[in-house]
MARPA-715009 format. One record per residue (C-alpha): residue in three letters; y negated, x, z. Coordinates in steps of 0.001 Angstrom, whole numbers, padded with zeros to 6 digits, always signed. Each point is the difference from the previous one (the first is absolute). Layout:
// residues N
ALAYXZ
...
***
This chain:
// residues 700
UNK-003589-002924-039509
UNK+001260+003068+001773
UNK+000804-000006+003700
UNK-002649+002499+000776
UNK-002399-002344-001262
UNK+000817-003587+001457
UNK-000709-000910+003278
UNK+003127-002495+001744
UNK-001626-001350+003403
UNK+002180-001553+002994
UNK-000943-002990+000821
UNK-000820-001115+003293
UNK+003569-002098+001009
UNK+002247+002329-002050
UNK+002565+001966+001544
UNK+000788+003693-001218
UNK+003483-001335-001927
UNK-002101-002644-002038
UNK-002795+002265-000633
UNK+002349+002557-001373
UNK+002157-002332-002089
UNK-003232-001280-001395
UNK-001764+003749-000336
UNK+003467+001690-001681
UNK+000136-002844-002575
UNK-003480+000353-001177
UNK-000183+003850+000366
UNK+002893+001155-000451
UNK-000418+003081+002614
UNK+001753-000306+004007
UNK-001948+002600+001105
UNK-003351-001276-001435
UNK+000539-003407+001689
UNK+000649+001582+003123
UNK-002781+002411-000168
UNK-002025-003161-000470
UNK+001844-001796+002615
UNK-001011+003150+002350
UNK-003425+000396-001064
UNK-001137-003890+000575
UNK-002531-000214+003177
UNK+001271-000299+003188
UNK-002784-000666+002559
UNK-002036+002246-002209
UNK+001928+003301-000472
UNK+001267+001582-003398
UNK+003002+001824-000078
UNK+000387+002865-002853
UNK+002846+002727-000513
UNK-000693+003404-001559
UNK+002635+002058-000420
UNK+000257+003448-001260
UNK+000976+003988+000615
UNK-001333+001035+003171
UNK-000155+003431+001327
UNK+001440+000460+003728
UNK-001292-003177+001978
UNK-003335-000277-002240
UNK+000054-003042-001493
UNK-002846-001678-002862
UNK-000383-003791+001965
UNK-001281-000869-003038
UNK-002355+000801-003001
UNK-002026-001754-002595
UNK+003036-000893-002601
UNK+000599-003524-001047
UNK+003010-001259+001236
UNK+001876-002590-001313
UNK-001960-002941+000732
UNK-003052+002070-001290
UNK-001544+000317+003074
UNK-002279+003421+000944
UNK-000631+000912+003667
UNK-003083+001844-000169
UNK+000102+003450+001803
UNK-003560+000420+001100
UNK+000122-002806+001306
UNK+002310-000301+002403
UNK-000666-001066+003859
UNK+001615+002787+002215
UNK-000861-000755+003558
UNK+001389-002853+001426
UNK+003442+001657-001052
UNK-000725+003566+001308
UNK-000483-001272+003671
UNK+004107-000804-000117
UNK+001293+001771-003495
UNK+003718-001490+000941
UNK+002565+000245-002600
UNK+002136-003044-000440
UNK+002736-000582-002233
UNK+000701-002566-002830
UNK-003858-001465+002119
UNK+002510-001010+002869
UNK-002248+000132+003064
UNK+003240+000382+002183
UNK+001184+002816-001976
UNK-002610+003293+000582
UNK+000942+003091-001335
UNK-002562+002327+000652
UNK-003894+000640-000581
UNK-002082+000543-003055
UNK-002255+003052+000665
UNK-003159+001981-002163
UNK-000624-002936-002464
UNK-002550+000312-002002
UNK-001174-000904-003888
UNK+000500+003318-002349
UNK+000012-000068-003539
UNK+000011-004225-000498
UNK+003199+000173+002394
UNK+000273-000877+003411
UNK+002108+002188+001306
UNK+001638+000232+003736
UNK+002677+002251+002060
UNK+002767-001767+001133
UNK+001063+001586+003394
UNK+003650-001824+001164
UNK+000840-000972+003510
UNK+001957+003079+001034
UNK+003944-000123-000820
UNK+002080-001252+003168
UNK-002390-003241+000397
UNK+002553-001963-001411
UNK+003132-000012-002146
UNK-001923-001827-002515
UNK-003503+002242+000070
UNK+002498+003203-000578
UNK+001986-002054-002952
UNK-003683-000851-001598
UNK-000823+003609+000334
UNK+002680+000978-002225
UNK-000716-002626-002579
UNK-003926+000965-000111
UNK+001336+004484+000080
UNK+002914-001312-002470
UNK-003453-000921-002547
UNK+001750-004058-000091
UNK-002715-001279+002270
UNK-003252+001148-001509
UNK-002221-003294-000536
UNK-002409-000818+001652
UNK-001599-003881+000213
UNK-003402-000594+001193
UNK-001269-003093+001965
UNK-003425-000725-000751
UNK-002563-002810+000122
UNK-002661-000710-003216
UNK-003060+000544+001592
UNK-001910-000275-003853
UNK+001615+000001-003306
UNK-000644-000662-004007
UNK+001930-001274-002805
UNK+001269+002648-002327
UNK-001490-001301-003351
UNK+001161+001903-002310
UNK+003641-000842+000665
UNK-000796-003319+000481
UNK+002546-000035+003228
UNK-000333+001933+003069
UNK-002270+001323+002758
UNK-002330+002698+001085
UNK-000120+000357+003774
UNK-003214+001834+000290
UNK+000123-000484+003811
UNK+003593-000224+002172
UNK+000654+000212+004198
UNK+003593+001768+000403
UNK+001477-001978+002358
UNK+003402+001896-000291
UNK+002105+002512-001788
UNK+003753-000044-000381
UNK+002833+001736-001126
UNK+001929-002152-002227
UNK+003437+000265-002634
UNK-000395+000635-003572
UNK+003090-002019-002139
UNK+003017+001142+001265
UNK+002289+002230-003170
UNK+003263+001295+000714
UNK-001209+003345+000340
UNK-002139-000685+002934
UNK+002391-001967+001446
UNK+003142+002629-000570
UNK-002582+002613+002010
UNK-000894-002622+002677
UNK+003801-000800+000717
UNK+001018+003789-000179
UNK-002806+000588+002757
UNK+002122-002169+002757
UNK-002717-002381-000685
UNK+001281-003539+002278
UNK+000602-002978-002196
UNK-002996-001694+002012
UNK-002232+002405-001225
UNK+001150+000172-003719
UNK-000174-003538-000082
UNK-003589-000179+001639
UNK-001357+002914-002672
UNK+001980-001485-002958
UNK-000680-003551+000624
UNK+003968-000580+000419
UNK+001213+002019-003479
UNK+001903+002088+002917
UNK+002796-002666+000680
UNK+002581-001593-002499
UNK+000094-003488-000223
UNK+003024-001192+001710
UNK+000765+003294+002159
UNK+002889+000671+001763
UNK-000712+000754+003643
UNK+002928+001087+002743
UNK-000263-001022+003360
UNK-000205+002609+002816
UNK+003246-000724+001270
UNK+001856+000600-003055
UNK+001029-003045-001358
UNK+000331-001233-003359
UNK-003310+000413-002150
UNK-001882-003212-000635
UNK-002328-000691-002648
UNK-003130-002544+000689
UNK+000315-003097-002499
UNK-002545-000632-002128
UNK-000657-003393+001671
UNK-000706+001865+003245
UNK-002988+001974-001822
UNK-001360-002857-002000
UNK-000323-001791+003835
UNK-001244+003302+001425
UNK-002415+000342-003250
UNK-000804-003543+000053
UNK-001094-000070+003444
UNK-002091+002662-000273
UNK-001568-000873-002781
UNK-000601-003254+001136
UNK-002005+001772+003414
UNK-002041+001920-002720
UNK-001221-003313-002200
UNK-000691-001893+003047
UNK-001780+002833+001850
UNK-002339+000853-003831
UNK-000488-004386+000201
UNK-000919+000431+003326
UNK-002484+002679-000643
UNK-001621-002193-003223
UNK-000219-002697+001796
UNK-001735+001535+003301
UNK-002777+001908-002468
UNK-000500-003465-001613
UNK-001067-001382+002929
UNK-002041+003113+000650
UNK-001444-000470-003607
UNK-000698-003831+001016
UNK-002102+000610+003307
UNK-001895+002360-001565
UNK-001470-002393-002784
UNK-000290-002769+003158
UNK-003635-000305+001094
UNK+000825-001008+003965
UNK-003016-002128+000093
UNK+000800-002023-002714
UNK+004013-000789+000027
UNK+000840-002960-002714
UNK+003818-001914+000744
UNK+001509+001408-003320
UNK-000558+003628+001604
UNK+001199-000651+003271
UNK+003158-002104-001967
UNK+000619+003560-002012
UNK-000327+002091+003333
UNK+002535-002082+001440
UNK+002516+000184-002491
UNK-000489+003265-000053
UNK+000617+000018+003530
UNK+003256-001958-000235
UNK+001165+001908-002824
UNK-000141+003476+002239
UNK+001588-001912+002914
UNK+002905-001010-002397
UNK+000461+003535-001393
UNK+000152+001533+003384
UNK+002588-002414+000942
UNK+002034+001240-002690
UNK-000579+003759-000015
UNK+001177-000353+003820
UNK+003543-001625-000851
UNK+000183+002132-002990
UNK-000371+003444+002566
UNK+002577-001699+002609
UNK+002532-000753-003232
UNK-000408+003583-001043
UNK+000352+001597+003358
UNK+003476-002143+000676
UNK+001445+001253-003437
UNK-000755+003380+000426
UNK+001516-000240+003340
UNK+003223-001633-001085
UNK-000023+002311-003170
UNK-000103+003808+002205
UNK+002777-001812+002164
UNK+002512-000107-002594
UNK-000599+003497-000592
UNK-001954+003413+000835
UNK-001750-000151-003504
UNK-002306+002777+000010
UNK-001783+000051-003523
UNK-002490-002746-000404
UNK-000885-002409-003153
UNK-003336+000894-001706
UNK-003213-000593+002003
UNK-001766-003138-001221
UNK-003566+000491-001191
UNK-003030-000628+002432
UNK+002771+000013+002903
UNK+000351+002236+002805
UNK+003501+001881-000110
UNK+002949-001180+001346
UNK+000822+002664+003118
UNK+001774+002958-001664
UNK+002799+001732+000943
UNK-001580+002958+000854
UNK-002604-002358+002790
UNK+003083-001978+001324
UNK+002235+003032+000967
UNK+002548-000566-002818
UNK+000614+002818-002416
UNK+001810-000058-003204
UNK+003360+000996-000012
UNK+000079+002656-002317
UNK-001969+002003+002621
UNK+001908+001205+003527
UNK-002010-001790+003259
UNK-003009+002360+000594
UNK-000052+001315+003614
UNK-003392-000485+001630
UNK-001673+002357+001268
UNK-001749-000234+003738
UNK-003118+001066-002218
UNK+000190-003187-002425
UNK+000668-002226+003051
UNK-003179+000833+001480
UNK-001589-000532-003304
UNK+001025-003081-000256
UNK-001311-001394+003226
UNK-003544+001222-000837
UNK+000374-002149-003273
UNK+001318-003140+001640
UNK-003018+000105+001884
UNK-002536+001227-002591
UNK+001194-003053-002431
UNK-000190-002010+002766
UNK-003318+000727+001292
UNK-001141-000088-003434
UNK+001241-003426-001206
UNK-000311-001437+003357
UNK+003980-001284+000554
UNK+002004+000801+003157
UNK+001891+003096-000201
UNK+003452-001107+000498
UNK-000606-002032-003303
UNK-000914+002652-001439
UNK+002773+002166+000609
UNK+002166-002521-001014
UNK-001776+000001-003459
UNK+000194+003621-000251
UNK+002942+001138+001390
UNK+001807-003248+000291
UNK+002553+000114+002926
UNK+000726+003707-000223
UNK+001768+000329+003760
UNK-001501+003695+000439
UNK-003650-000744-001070
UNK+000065-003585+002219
UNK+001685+001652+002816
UNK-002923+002978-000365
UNK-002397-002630-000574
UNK+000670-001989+003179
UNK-000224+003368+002398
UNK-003319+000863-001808
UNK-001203-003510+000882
UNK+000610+000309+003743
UNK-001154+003623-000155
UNK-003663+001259+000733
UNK-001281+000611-003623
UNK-003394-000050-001167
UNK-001514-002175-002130
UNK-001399+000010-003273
UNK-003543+000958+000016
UNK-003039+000306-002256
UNK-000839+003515+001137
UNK+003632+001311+000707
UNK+000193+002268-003393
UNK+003699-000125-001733
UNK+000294-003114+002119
UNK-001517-003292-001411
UNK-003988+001650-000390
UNK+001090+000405-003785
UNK+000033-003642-000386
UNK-003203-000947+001129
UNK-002687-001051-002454
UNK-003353+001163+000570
UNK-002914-001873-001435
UNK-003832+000737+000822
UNK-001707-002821-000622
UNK-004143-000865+000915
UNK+000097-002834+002131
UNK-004138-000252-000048
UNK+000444-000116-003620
UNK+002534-002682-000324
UNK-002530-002186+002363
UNK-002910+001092-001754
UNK-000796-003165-002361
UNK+000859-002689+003227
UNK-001509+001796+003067
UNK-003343+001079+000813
UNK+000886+002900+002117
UNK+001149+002797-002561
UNK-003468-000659-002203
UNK-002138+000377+002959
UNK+001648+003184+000953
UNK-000277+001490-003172
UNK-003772-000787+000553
UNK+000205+001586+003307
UNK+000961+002513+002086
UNK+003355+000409-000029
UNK+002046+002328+002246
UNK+003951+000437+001604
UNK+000988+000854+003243
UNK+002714+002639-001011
UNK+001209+001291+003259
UNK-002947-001003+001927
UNK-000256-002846+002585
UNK-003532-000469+000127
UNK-003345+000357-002677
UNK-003101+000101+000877
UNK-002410-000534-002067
UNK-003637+000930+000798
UNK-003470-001495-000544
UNK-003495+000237+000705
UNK-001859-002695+002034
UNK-002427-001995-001697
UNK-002909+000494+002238
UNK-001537+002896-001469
UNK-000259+002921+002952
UNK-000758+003214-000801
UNK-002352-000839-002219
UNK-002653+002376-000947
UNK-003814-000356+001680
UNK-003666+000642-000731
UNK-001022+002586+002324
UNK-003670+001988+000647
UNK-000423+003687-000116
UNK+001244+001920+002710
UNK+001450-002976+001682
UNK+003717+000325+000715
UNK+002852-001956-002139
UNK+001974-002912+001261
UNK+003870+000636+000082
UNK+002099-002661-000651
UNK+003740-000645+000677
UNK+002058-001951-003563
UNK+001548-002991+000908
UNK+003905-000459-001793
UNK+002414-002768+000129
UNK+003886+000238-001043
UNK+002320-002512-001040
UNK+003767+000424+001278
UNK+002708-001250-002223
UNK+004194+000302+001801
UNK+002505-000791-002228
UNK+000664-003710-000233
UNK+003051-001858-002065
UNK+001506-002814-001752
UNK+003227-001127-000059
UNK+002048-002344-000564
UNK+004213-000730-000291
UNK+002037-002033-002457
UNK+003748-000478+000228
UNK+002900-001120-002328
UNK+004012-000421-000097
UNK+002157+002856-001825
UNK+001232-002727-002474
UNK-003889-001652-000928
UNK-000256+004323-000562
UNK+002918+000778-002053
UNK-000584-003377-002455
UNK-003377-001359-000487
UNK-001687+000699-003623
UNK-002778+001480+000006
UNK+000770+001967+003245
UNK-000604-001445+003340
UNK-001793+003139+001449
UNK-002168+000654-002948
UNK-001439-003665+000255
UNK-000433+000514+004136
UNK-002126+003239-000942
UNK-002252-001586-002337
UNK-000368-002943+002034
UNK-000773+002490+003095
UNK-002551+001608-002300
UNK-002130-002604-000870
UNK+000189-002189+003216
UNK-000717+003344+001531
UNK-003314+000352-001836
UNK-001154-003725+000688
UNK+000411+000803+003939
UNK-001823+003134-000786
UNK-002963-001620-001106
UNK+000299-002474+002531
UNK-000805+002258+002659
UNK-002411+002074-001986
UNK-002463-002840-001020
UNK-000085-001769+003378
UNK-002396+000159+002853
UNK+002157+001019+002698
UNK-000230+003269+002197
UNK+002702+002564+000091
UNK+002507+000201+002819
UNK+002792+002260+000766
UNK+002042-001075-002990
UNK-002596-001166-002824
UNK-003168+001592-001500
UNK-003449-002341+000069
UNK-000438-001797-002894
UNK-003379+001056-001847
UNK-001665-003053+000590
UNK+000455+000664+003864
UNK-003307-000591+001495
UNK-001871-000274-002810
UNK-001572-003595+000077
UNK-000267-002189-002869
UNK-002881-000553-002490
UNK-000822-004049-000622
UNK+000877-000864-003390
UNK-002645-000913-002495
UNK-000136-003889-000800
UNK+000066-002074-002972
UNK+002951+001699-002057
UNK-000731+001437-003232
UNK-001761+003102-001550
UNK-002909-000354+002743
UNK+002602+000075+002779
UNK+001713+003007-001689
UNK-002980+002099-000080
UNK-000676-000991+003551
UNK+002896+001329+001271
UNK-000012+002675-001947
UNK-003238+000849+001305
UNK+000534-000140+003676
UNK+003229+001822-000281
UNK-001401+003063-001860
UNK-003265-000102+002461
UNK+002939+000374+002921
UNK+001589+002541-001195
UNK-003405+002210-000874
UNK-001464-001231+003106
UNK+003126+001016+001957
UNK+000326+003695-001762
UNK-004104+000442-000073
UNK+000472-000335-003810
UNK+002573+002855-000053
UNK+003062-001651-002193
UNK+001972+002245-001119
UNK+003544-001715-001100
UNK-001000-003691+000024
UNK+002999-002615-000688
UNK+000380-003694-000283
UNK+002884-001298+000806
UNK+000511-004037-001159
UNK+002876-002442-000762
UNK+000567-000086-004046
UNK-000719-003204-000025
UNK-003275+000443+001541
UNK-001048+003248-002191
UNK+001130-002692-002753
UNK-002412-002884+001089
UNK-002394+002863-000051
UNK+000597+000912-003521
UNK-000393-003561-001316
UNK-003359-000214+001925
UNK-003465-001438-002519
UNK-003721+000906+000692
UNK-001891-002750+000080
UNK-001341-001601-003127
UNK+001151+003059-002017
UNK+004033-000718-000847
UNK+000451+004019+000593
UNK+002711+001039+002535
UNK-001793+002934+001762
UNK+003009+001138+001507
UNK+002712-000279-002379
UNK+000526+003508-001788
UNK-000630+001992+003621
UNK+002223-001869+001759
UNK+002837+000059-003112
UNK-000902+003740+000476
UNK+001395-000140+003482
UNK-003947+000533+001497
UNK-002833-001676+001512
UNK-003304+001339+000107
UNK+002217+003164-000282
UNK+002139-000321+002785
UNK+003644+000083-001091
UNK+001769-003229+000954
UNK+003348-000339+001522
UNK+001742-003254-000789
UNK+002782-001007+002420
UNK+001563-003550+000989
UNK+000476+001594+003495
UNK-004034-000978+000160
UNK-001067-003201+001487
UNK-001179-002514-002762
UNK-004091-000339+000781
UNK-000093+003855+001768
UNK-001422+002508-001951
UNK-000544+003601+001971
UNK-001683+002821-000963
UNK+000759+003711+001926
UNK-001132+003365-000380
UNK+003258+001889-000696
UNK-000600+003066+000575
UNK+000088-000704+004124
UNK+003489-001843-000815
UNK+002423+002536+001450
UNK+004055-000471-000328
UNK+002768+001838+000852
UNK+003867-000678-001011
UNK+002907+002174+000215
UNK+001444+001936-002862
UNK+001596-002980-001382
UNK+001953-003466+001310
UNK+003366+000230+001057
UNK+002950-002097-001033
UNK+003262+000169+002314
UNK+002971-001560-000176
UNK+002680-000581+002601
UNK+003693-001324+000283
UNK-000379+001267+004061
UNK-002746-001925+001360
UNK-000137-002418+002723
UNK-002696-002292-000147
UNK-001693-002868+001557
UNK-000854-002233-002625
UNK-003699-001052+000782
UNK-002471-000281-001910
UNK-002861-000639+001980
UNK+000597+001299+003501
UNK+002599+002848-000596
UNK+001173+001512+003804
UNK+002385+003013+000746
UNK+003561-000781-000166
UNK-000029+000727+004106
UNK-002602+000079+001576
UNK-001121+000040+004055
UNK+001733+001618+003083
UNK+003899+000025-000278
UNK+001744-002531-000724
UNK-002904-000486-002072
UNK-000870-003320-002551
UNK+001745+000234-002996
UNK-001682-001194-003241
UNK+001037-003195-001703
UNK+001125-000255-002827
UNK+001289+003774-000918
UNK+001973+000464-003082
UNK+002017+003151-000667
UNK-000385+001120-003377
UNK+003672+001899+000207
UNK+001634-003221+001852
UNK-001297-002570-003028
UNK+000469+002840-002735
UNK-003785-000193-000492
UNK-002809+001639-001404
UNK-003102+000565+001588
UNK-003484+001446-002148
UNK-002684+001216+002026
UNK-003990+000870-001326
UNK-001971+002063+001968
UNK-003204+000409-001406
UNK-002468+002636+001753
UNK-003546-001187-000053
UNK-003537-000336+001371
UNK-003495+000194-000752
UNK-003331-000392+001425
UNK-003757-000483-000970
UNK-001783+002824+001076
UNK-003861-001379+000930
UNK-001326-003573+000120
UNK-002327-001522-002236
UNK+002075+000601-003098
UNK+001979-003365-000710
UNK-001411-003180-000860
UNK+000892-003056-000807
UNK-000550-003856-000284
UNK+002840-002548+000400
UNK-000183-003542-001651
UNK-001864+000383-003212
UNK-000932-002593-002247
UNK-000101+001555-003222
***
């Protein structure tokens, strides 16, 4: 069977040297294997390479050609949005390696298509060395990371996929196979060894080359037991960390098919050999780093190597020569400019800010112990700089994500709030810091009379009423340590804001269906001073219809039969019991298909758990009135000082001087902390009694 038409899966506890010794000898192709290797699902994102002429920095991302698995990305339907609110451009899909931004992409004729706009030259030595490669025309491919949102087989190959529907998660420059061509143009651009070996994938260096130590002694050449150790290790790091990765997503797999109500002893057994199993390769993957991190140590003792062994797949590079201040020695030491210097200070802390590491380390990673970047790097620190900041343009506002999101909507099928807006008046304060909202009075008063011939006509005076709504708020703070931040999976702070979302919306409703009045802080519930109705007796369809009854005759009685947006609102389980209702002596459930339809009696019906089992209300919406701001906000802060209470918070000092100082306060700086913040503007009234009704304690 031809390559191109037989599919060679990893398994789940093979290593990348197994699976290729095992792919090669049934295929018969490297680069197939690896392609496969590549292309295998990785917490749901695809990787696929296009490469081909481009014309200035327009590149084709991809089209609708089979490659060599026989896979087709669909063009029209690719997911563009997600990706467009941070087009980054990565290389080789190293998130620690950016390289510029992706900019006008778009679908034209079945190709996606994108402009590649580089980070400009004097970022780095290596961002200049990669722009030569990509204006040389040796860097030209371009790999897409994308997730399978819906797919098909491709039946009439028999092998192969359609994706008819893909997210790009990323896009990334990548090496094509290296040929001596390429590689004589790379070397006769000055292009560092560290660099030829990153876009060559090693072809770059000789095996066994002979290196000469800065002081001018005699040349040495590394053994090849010294690689094999250096290669082993690493290797070794790379098979542990892919084990450690299987086995982690097989315990995901596992608690996903566990129903927690219902936990049998062989399940919990598998969970916790699972469990032991993950422990054990941690263990190991820790000794195996410390190992590697001695030998390299002992190995760039013996001698200032500067060109670097091949990167290992799925491995972050080793730091090259051109991060760690070493250059190769065919070049003359490059004298820095005050210009560069500068520039690299506002990196250290841009990388640092972004990944969240303290920026001496990261100088060290970048730079390495350069004496004239460390000694600028140490007056910059004790110097009055500013810091990055989301609305500081050119400094750090380029990183910030932006993503609108409808918080009523996300809380829409928990909380009863959003629906009965949307049946109500709904309105924003904007700038304002006070609506009122006007009414007349019920007691008719200017009111038209019967009056004689030539007698004179009574003039009345209207009587109005206004409601008053300020701006009210929730809020509420969460905090967490840098390190719970920088590893948990799934993210920490996603998790926090969709736990602050929906236990958010159950406090909402909380306060909206109870009877209490408003104060300075809180709205009135809309059951505030409305008493009420005794429940029908005896359970059943009879007691159903009772309570319908007097609810309904409420409501009418209470608007002088003017309903204009009626609404139910009911627990689910309650509109259920409803549902399953029988008349009497019939075996017909009267209320089955209107209340599946979401109605009764042609009021809509909204179901929410936030309602009292036994209380069923009824209120005219159209005098519900509510008010929020433009939308929530999220914040997030490394700065804060806090005192951690959670029921009666107080000012960190408050009272005459010395004043009382809150306890306990936690600095968010001081612990390395984060801090997340909701503030939610909100507020609503009910703009004339008589139009809510309800019964509490059914028995139906």
């Amino acid at each position: 069977m031809p390559a191109a038409q037989k599919r060679i899966e990893p398994d789940d506890d093979e290593t990348y040297g197994e699976f290729m010794d095992r792919c090669i000898e049934e295929l018969g192709d490297e680069d197939a294997c690896d392609l496969i290797w590549e292309d295998r699902a990785t917490h749901g994102v695809r990787h696929k390479t296009h490469a081909g002429k481009m014309t200035g920095m327009e590149f084709v991302l991809s089209d609708e050609t089979p490659d060599r698995m026989d896979d087709v990305i669909m063009s029209d339907g690719w997911q563009l949005d997600n990706f467009k609110k941070n087009p980054i451009a990565l290389f080789g899909h190293r998130s620690d390696f950016p390289i510029g931004k992706w900019k006008n992409l778009r679908v034209v004729n079945k190709q996606l298509r994108g402009h590649l706009e580089l980070a400009p030259a004097g970022t780095s030595e290596r961002i200049d060395e990669i722009r030569k490669l990509v204006e040389a025309d040796i860097l030209r491919a371009v790999s897409v990371g994308f997730r399978a949102l819906e797919s098909r087989p491709r039946k009439e190959t028999g092998f192969g996929s359609f994706f008819t529907k893909s997210e790009l998660v990323e896009t990334s420059l990548v090496s094509v196979p290296a040929n001596p061509n390429a590689l004589a143009v790379a070397k006769s651009l000055k292009i560092s060894a560290a660099t030829i070996n990153l876009v060559f994938a090693g072809q770059g260096a000789r095996d066994g080359i002979e290196t000469r130590s800065l002081n001018g002694g005699q040349a040495s050449r590394k053994s090849d037991h010294e690689r094999s150790t250096t290669m082993s290790f690493a290797q070794r790091i790379v098979d542990a960390e892919k084990r450690l990765v299987a086995l982690r997503d097989k315990l995901a797999e596992h608690f996903a098919s566990v129903d927690d109500t219902n936990v049998s002893d062989e399940q919990l057994e598998v969970a916790n050999d699972l469990n032991a199993r993950i422990e054990q390769e941690e263990r190991t993957l820790a000794v195996l780093r410390e190992a590697e991190r001695h030998l390299a140590a002992a190995s760039e003792g013996a001698s200032n190597i500067v060109i670097r062994s091949q990167t290992q797949p799925d491995r972050p590079a080793a730091p090259s020569a051109v991060l760690t201040g070493q250059r190769p020695f065919s070049l003359p030491k490059k004298k820095i400019d005050p210009l560069d210097m500068l520039v690299r200070m506002g990196t250290i802390q841009m990388y640092a800010h972004v990944h969240h590491k303290p920026f001496d380390q990261v100088r060290r990673e970048l730079y390495g112990e350069d004496e004239a970047t460390k000694a600028l790097f140490e007056w910059t620190m004790r110097a009055a700089t500013a810091p990055a900041m989301t609305t500081v343009t050119g400094w750090a506002a380029e990183l910030v994500e932006t993503i609108y999101a409808g918080f009523m909507a996300l809380l829409m099928p928990q909380s009863v709030f959003p629906r009965l807006s949307g049946y109500g008046l709904g309105l924003s304060f904007g700038t304002a810091g006070k609506i009122v909202v006007p009414t007349r009075s019920r007691t008719p008063t200017i009111a038209g009379s019967f009056v004689g011939e030539g007698l004179p006509i009574p003039v009345r005076q209207g009587a109005f009423t206004a409601q008053t709504l300020t701006p009210k708020k929730m809020a509420v703070i969460t905090t967490w340590t840098r390190e719970i931040d920088e590893h948990s999976q799934p993210a920490i702070e996603g998790l926090l804001r969709s736990a602050i979302q929906e236990d958010t919306a159950v406090s909402m409703d909380t306060v909206l269906l109870d009877t209490n009045a408003a104060t300075v802080v809180r709205p009135a519930g809309i059951l505030n001073g409305v008493a009420s109705l005794t429940p029908t007796a005896g359970g059943g369809f009879a007691a159903a219809v009772g309570d319908i009854k007097q609810i309904t005759a409420a409501l009418l009685t209470g608007t002088l039969g003017n309903i204009r947006v009626p609404v139910w609102i009911m627990n689910p389980l309650q509109v259920n019991s409803l549902g399953l209702l029988t008349a009497p002596a019939t075996g017909i459930f009267p209320f089955r298909e209107e209340v599946a339809a979401g109605n009764l009696g042609g009021w809509p019906i909204i179901q929410s758990g936030t309602v009292p089992m036994g209380t069923v209300i009824a209120i005219d919406a159209a005098d519900f009135v509510s008010v929020g701001g433009d939308a929530p906000r999220f914040e997030v802060s490394d700065q804060a000082t806090l005192h951690m209470e959670d029921t009666a918070p107080a000012d960190i000092v408050s009272g005459a001087a010395p004043g009382t100082v809150a306890n306990p306060v936690k600095s968010m700086w001081q612990t390395d902390s984060l801090a997340l913040r909701l503030i939610l503007p909100t507020n609503w009234t009910i703009r004339r009694p008589g139009v809510v009704a309800w019964v509490q304690g059914v028995t139906w």
